[in-house]
KENU-813418 format. One record per residue (C-alpha): x, y, z; residue number from 1; residue in one letter. Coordinates in Angstrom, 2 decimals, padded with zeros to 5 digits, m for minus. Layout:
<rec><xx>X</xx><yy>Y</yy><zz>Z</zz><pos>NUM</pos><code>A</code></rec>
...
END
This chain:
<rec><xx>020.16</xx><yy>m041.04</yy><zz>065.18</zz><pos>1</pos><code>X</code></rec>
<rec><xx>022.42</xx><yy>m042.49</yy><zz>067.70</zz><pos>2</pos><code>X</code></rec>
<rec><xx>021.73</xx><yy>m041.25</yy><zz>071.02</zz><pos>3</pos><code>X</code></rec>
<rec><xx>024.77</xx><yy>m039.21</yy><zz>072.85</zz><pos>4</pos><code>X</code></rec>
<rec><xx>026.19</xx><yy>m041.07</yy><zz>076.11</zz><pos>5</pos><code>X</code></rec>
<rec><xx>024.59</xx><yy>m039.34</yy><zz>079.63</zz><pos>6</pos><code>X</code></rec>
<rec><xx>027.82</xx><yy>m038.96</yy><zz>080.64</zz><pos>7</pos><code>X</code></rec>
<rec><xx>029.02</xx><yy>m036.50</yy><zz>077.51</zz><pos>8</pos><code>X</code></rec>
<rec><xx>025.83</xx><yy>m034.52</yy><zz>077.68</zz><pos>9</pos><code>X</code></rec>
<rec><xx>026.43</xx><yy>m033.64</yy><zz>081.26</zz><pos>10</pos><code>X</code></rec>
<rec><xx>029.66</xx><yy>m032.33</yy><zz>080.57</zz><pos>11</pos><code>X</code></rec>
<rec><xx>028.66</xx><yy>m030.26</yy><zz>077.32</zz><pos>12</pos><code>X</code></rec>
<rec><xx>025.71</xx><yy>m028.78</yy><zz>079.44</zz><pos>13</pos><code>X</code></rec>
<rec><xx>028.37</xx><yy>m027.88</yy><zz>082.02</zz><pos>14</pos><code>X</code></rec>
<rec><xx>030.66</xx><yy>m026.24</yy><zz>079.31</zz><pos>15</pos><code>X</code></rec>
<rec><xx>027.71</xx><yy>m024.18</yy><zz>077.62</zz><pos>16</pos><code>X</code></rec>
<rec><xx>026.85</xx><yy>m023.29</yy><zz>081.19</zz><pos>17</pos><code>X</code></rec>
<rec><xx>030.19</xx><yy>m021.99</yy><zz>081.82</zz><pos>18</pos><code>X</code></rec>
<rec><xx>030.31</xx><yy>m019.92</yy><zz>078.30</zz><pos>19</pos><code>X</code></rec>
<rec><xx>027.31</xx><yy>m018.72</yy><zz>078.84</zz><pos>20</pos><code>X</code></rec>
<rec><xx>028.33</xx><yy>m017.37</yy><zz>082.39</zz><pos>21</pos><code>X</code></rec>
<rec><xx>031.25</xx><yy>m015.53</yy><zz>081.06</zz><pos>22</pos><code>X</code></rec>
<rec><xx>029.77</xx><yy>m014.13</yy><zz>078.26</zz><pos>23</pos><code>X</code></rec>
<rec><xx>026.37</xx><yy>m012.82</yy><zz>079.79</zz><pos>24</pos><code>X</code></rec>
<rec><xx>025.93</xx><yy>m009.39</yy><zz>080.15</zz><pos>25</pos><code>X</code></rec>
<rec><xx>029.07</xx><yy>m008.98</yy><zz>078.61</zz><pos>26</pos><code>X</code></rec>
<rec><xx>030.26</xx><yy>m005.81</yy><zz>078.73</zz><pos>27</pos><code>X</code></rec>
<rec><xx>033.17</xx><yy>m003.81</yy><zz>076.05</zz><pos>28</pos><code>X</code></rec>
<rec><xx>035.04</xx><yy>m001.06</yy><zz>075.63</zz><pos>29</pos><code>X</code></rec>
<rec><xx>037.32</xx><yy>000.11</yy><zz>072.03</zz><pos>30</pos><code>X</code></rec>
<rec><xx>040.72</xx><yy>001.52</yy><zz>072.52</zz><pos>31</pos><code>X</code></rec>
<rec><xx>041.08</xx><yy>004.64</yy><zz>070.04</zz><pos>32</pos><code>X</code></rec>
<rec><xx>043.56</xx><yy>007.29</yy><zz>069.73</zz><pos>33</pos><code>X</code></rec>
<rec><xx>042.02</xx><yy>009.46</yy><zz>072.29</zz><pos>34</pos><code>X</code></rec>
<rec><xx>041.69</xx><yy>006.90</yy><zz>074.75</zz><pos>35</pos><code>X</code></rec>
<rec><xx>039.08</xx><yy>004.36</yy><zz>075.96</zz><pos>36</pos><code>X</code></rec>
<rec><xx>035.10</xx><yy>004.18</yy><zz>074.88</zz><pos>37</pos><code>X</code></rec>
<rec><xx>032.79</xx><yy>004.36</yy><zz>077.09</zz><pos>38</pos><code>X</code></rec>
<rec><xx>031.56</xx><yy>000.19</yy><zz>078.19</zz><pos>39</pos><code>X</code></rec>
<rec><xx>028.89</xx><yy>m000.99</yy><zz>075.96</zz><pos>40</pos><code>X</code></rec>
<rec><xx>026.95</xx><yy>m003.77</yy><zz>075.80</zz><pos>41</pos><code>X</code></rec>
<rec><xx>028.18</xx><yy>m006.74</yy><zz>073.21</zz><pos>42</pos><code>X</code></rec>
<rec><xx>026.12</xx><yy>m009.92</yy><zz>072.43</zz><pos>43</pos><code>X</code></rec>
<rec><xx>028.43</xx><yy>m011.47</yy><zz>069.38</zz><pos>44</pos><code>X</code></rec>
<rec><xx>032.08</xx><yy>m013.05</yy><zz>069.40</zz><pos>45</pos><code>X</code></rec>
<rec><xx>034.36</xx><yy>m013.98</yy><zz>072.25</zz><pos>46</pos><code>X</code></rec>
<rec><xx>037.12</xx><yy>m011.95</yy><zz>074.28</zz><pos>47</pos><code>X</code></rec>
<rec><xx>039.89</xx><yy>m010.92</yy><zz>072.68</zz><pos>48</pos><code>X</code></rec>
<rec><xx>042.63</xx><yy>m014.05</yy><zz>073.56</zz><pos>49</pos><code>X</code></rec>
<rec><xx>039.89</xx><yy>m016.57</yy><zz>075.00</zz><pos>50</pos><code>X</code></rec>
<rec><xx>040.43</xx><yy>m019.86</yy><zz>075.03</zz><pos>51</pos><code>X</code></rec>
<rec><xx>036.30</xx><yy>m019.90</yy><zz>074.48</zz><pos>52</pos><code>X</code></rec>
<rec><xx>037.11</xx><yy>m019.49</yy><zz>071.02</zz><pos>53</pos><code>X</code></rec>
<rec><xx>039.38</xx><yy>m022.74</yy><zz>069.94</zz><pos>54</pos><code>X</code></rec>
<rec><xx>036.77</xx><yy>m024.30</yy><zz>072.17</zz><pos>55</pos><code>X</code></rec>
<rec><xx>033.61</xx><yy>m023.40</yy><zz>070.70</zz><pos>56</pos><code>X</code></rec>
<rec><xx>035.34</xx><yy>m024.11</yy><zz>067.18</zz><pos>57</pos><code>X</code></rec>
<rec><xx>036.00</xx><yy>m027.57</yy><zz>068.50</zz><pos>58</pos><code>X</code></rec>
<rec><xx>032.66</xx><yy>m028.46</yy><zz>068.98</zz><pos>59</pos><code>X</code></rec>
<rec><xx>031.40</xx><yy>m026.97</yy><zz>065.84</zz><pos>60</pos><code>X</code></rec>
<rec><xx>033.69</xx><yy>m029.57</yy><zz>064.32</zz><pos>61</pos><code>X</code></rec>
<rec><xx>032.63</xx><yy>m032.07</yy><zz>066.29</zz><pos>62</pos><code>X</code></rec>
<rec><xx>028.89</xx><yy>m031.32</yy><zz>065.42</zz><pos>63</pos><code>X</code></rec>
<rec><xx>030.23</xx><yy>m031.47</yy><zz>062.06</zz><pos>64</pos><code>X</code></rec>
<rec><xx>032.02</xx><yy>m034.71</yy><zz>061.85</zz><pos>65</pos><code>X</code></rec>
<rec><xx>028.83</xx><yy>m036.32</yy><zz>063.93</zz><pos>66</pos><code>X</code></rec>
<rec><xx>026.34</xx><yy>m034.96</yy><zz>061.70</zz><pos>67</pos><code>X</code></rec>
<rec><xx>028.36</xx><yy>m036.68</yy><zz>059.09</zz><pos>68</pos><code>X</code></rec>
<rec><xx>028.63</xx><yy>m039.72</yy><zz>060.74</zz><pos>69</pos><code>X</code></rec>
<rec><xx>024.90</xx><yy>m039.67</yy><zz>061.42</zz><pos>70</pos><code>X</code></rec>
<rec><xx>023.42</xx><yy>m038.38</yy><zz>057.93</zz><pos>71</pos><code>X</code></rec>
<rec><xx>024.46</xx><yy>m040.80</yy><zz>055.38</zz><pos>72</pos><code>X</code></rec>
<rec><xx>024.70</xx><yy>m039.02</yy><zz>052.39</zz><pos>73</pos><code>X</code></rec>
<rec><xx>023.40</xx><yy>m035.81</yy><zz>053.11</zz><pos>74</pos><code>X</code></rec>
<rec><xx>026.29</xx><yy>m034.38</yy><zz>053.85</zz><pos>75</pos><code>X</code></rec>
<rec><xx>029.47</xx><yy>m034.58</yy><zz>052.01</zz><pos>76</pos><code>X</code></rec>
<rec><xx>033.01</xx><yy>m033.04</yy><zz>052.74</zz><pos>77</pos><code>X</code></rec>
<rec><xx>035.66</xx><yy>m033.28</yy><zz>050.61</zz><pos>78</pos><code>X</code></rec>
<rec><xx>039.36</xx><yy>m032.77</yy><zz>050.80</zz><pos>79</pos><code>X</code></rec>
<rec><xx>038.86</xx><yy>m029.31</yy><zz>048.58</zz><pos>80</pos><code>X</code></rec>
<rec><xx>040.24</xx><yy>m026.76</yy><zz>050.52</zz><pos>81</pos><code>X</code></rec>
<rec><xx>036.82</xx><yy>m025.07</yy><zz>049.89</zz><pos>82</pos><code>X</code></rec>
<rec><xx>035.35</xx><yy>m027.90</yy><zz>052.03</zz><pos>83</pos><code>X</code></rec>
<rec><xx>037.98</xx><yy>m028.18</yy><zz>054.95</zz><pos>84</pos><code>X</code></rec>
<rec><xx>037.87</xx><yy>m024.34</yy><zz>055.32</zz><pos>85</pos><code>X</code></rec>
<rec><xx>034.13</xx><yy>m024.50</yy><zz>055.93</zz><pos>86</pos><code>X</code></rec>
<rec><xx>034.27</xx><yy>m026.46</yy><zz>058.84</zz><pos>87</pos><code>X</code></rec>
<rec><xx>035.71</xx><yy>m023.50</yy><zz>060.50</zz><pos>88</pos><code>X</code></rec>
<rec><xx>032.93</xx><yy>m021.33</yy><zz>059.68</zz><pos>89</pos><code>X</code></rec>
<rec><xx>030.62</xx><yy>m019.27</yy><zz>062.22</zz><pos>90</pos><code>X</code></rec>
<rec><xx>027.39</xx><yy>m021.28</yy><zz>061.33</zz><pos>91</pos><code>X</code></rec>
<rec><xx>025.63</xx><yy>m024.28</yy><zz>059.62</zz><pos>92</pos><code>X</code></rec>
<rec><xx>024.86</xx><yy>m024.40</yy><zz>055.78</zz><pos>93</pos><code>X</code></rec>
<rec><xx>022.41</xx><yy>m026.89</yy><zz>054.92</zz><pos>94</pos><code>X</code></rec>
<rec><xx>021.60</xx><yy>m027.77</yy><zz>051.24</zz><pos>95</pos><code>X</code></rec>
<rec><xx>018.67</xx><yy>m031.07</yy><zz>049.95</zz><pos>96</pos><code>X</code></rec>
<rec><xx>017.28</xx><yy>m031.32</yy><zz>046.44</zz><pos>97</pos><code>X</code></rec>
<rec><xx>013.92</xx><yy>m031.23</yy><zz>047.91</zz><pos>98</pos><code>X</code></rec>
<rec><xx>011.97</xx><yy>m029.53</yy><zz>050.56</zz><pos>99</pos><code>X</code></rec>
<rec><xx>011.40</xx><yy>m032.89</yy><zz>052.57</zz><pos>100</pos><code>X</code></rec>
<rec><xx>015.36</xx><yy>m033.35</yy><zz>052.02</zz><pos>101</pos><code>X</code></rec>
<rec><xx>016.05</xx><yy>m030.36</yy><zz>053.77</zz><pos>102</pos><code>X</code></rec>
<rec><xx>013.19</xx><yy>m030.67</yy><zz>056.70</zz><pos>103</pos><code>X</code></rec>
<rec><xx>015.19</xx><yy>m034.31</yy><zz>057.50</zz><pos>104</pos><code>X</code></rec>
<rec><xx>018.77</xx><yy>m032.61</yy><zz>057.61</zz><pos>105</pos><code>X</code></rec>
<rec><xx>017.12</xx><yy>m029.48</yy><zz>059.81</zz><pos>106</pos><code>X</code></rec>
<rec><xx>015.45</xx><yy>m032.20</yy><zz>062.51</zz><pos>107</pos><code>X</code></rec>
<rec><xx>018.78</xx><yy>m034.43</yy><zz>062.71</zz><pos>108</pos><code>X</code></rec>
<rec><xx>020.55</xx><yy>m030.97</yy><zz>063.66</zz><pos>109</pos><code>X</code></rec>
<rec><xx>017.99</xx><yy>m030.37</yy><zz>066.07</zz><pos>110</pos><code>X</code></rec>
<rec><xx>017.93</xx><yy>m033.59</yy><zz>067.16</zz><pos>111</pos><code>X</code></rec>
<rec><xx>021.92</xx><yy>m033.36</yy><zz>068.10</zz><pos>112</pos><code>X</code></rec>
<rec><xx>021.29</xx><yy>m029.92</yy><zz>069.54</zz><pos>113</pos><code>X</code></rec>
<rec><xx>018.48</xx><yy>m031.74</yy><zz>071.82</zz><pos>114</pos><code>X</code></rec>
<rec><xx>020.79</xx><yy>m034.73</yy><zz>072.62</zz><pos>115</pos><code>X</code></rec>
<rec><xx>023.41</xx><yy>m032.01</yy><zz>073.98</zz><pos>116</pos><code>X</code></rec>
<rec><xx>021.11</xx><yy>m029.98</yy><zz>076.21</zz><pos>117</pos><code>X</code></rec>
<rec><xx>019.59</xx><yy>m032.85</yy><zz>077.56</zz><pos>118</pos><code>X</code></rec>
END
């Protein structure tokens, strides 16, 4: 698989460093009738209004579109709405014929995931 530039996977580390510094330890609290809840602690999803959001669904799409790039025919999109609607989804779906199919698609993911943290 291509190798990502040094340059790029400084500035994604920076970014994940900086989501991940907002969102540690993150803290909530649910507006009912009666008032405020008391803070509790909350590991999934972004802040209400965050720009962290259109962000982190721009890389996914960018992992997307480079996996594609990157995995021959592995991976197909189409222009079903289906298809396009998935690339807005909350995680990965990966899909082989085989079992040594699937191990392939499952290490180039990695492999991207590697080439950002590096």
């Amino acid at each position: 698989m291509k190798q990502l530039s040094t340059k790029r996977c400084r500035l994604n580390y920076i970014l994940l460093g900086v989501l991940n510094s907002v969102y540690r330890q993150l803290r909530c609290r649910v507006k009912l009738s009666k008032g405020l809840t008391e803070y509790f602690g909350c590991n999934i999803g972004t802040k209400q209004g965050c720009v962290s959001s259109s962000v982190l669904v721009a890389l996914f799409i960018n992992l997307v579109t480079h996996l594609k790039q990157h995995c021959g025919s592995e991976i197909f999109l189409s222009n079903q709405a289906d298809d396009i609607q998935a690339l807005f989804a909350a995680d990965i779906a990966v899909a082989a014929e085989t079992a040594s199919k699937l191990q392939i698609q499952i290490n180039r993911i990695l492999e991207f995931f590697h080439g950002y943290a590096a």
